[in-house]
C-alpha positions as CSV (number, residue, x, y, z in Angstrom):
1,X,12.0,-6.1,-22.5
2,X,15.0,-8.5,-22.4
3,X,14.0,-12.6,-20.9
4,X,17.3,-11.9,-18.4
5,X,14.5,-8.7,-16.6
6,X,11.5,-11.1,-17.2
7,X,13.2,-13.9,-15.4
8,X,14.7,-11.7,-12.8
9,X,10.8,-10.6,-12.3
10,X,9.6,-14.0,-11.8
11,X,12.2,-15.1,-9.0
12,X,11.5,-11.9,-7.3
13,X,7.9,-12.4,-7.4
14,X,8.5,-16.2,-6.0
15,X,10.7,-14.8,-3.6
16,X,7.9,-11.9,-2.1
17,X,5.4,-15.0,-2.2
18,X,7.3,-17.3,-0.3
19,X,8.5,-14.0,2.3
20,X,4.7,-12.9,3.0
21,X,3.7,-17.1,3.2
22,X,6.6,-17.6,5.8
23,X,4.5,-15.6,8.1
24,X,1.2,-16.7,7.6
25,X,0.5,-19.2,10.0
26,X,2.2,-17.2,13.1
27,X,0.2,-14.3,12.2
28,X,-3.3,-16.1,11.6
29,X,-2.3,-18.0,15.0
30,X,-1.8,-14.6,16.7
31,X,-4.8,-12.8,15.1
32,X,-7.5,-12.3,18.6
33,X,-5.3,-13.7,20.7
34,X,-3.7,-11.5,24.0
35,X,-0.8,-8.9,22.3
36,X,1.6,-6.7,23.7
37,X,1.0,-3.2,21.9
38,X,3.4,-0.3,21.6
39,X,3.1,3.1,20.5
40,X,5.6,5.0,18.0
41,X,4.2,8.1,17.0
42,X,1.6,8.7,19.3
43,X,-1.7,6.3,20.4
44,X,-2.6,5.9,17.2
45,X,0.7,4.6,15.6
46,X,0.5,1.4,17.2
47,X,2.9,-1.7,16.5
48,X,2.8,-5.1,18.4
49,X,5.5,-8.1,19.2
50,X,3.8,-10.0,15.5
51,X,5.1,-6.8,13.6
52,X,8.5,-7.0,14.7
53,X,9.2,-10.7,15.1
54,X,7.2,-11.0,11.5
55,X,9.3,-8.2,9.8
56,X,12.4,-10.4,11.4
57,X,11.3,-13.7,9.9
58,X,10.2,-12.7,6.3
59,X,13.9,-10.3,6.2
60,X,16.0,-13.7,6.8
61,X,13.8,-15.2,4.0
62,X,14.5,-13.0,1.6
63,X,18.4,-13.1,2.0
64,X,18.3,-16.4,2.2
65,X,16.6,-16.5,-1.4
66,X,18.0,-13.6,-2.3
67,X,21.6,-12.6,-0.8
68,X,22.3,-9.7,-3.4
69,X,19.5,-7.5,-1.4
70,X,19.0,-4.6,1.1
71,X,15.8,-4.6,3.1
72,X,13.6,-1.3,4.0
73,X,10.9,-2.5,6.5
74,X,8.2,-0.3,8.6
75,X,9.5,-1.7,11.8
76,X,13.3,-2.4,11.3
77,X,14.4,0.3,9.3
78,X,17.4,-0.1,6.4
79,X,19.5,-3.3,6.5
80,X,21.9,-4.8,3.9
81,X,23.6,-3.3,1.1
82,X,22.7,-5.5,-2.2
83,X,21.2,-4.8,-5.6
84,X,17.5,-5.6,-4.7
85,X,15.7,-3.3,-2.6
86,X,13.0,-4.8,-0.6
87,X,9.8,-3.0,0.8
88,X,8.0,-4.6,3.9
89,X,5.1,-4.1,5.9
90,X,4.6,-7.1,7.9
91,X,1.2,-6.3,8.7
92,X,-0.4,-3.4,7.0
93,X,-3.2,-2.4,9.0
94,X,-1.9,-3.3,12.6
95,X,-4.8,-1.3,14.1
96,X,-7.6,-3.8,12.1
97,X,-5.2,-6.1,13.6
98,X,-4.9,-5.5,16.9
99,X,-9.0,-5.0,17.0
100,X,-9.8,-8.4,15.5
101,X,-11.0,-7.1,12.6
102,X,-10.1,-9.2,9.3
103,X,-8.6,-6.7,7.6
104,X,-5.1,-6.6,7.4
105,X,-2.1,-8.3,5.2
106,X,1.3,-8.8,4.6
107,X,2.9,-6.8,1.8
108,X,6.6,-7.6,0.0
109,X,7.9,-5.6,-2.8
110,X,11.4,-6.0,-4.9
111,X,12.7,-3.3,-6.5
112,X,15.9,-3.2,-8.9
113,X,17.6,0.7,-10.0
114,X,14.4,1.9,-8.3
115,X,11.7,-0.1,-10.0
116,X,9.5,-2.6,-8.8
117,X,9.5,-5.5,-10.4
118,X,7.7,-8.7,-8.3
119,X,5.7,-8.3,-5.4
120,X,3.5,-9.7,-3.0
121,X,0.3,-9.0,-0.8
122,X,-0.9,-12.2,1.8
123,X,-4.2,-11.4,2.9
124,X,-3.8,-14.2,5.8
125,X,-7.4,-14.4,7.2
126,X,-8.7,-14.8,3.5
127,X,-5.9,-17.0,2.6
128,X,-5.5,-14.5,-0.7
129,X,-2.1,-13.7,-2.2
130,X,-2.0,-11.4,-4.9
131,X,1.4,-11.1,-6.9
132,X,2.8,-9.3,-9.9
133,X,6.1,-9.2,-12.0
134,X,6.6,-7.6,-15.8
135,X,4.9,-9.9,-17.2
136,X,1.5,-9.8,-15.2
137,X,-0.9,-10.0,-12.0
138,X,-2.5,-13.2,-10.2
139,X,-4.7,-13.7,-7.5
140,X,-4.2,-17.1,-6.0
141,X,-2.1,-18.0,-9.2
142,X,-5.0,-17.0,-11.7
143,X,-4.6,-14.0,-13.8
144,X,-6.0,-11.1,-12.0
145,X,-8.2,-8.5,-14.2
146,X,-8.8,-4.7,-13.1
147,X,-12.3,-4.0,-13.9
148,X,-14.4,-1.0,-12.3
149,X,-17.5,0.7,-12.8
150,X,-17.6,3.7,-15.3
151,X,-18.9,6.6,-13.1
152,X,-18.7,7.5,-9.5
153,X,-22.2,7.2,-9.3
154,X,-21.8,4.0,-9.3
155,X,-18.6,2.9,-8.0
156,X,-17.4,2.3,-4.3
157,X,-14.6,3.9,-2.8
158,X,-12.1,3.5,-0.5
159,X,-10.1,6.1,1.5
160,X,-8.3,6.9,4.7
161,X,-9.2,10.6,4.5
162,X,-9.4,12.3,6.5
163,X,-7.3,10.6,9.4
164,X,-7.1,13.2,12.7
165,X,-4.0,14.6,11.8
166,X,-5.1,15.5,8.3
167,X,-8.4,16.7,9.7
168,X,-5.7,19.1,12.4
169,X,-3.9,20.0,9.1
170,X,-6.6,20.8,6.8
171,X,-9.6,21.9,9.2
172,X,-13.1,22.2,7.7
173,X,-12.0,21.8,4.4
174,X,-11.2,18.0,4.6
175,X,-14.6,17.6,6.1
176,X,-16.3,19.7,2.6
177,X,-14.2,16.9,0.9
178,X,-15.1,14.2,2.8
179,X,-18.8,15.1,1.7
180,X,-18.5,15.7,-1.8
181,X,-17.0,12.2,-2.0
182,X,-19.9,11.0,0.1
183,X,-22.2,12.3,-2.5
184,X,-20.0,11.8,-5.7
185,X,-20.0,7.8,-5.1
186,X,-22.0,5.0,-4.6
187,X,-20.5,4.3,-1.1
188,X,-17.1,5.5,0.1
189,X,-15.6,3.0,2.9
190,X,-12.8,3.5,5.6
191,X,-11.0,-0.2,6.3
192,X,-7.7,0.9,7.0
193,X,-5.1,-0.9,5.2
194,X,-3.4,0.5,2.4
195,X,-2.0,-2.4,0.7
196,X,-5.3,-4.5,0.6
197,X,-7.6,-1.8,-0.5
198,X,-4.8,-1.6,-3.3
199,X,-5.3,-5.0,-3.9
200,X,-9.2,-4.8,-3.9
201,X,-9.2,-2.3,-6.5
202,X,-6.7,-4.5,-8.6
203,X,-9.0,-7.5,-8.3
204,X,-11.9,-5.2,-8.9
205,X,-13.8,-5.7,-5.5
206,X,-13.6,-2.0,-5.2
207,X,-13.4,0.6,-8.0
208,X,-11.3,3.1,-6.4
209,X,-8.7,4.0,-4.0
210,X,-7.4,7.3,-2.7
211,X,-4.6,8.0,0.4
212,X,-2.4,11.0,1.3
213,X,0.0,10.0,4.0
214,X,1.8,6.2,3.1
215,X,5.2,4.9,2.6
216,X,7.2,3.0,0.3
217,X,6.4,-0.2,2.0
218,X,2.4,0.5,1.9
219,X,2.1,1.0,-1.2
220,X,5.3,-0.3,-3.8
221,X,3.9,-3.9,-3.8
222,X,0.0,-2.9,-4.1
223,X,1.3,-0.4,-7.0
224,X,2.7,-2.9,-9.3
225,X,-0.2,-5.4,-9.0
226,X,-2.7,-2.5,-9.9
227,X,-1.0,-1.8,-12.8
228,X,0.3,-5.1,-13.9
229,X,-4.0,-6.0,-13.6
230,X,-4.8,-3.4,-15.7
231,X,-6.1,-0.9,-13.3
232,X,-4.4,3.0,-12.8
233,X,-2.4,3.8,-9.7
234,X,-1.4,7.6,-9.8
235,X,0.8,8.8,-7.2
236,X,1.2,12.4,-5.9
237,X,3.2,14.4,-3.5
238,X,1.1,15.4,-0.7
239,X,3.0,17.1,2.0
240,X,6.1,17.2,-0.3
241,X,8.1,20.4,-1.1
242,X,9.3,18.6,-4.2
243,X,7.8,16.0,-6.5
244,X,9.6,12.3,-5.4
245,X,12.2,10.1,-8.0
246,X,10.2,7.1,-7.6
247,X,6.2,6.9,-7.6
248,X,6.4,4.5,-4.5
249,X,7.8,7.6,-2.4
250,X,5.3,10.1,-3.1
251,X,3.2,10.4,0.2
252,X,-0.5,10.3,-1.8
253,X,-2.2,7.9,-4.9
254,X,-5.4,7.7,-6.1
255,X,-5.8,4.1,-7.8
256,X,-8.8,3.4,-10.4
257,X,-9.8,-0.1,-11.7
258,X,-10.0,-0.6,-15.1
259,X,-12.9,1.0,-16.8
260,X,-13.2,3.8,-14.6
261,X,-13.6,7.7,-14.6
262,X,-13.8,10.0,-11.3
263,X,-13.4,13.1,-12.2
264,X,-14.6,14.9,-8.8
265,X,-12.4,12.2,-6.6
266,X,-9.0,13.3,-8.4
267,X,-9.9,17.0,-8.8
268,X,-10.2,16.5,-4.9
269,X,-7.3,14.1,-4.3
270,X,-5.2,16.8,-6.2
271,X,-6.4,19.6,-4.3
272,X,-5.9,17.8,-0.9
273,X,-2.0,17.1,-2.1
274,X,-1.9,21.3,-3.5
275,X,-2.7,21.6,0.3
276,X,-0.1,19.5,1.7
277,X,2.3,20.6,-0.7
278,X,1.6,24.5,0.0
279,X,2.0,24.1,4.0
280,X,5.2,21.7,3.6
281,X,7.0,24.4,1.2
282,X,6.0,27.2,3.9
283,X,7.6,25.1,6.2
284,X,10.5,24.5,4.7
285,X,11.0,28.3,4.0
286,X,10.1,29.6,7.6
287,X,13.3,31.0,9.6
């Protein structure tokens, strides 16, 4: 690996910190105070006035720092046209948010030909940042180590699934799943941010991760640090008639921490994505 991509790592990953830390003390300020919420989807896609005014303020940062970039965030859409692709998510778990519940963060990822190579995830209420280039992981500027438990049995897990429109979509069978992971692990928990679960399992607060309906910006920062902390983020299409270019765009991941080995969570995590997959190609074929 050339010192010219190592370098370019570094700045990128300075550059994500100082984004996510230019919205820290707005957002902890807003955090269970009175907010205007709006719906996008339906009542439970939710996004408030922080999200958008936050996604504002950390985009101006970055081409400030960074002119030579286009910018891909939840709320704002596509902007720019430069050589460094950014992935935001002001605040990744808006719901925990907009509830009062301390668990939410602020994710930034840089990506160069379609790689991610610096990011950033602000866990604000915890004042935690945890960062990554090419050359490693840190939490709070330490180096940051992956390391799970070895079975299921003992390990804790953390999952989305089923959310109501997958439980619509798949019917009694993502409730079967839902139990055999239940009774495959040592507890399975449902906090609701992609990116910060991510980051839990690449700090090694929680052994493993699994989701099946996120987007670049939930999940290209939180890859990289797994990975650059030694842990094993594996993405798969779910609800994709073909297999994505980049692992940050396929809709599903399971992520393991270091150590580990769950065999019934990725035969189901690969089953629920067969399932997605199989309805999203009949789709695609009907008249």
């Amino acid at each position: 690996m050339s010192e010219r991509l190592l370098a370019e790592s570094r700045h990128l990953r300075n550059v994500a910190e100082g984004a996510a830390l230019s919205v820290r003390d707005q957002l902890r300020a807003a955090f269970r105070g009175t907010m205007t919420v709006d719906h996008k989807k339906d009542a439970r896609d939710v996004v408030t006035e922080h999200d958008r005014h936050a996604e504002r303020v950390i985009s101006a940062y970055i081409l400030e720092h960074e002119p030579d970039s286009q910018i891909l965030g939840e709320e704002g859409g596509a902007v720019g046209e430069g050589r460094v692709s950014w992935f935001i998510d002001p605040i990744d778990g808006t719901s925990n948010f907009i509830d009062g519940i301390a668990f939410w963060c602020v994710s930034v990822a840089a990506a160069v030909d379609g790689r991610v190579i610096g990011a950033a995830i602000l866990d604000p209420m915890a004042d935690d940042m945890f960062s990554a280039d090419l050359e490693g992981a840190w939490l709070n500027g330490e180096p940051l180590r992956s390391v799970g438990r070895a079975s299921e049995a003992e390990a804790t897990l953390i999952t989305g699934y089923p959310n109501a429109r997958q439980l619509v979509a798949h019917g009694g069978a993502a409730l079967t799943d839902f139990a055999e992971l239940v009774l495959a692990f040592r507890a399975v928990r449902r906090p609701g941010s992609a990116a910060l679960t991510l980051s839990h399992v690449a700090a090694g607060w929680a052994d493993a991760a699994a989701g099946f309906n996120v987007n670049p910006w939930d999940v290209s920062a939180a890859e990289l640090i797994v990975n650059q902390a030694g842990g094993m983020y594996i993405p798969l299409a779910a609800g994709q008639s073909e297999r994505p270019a980049h692992s940050y765009e396929h809709r599903g991941y399971v992520a393991i921490a270091g150590g580990g080995s769950y065999p019934t969570l990725m035969s189901i995590a690969r089953d629920i994505a067969a399932r997605g997959n199989a309805r999203s190609a009949a789709a695609t074929s009907s008249p």
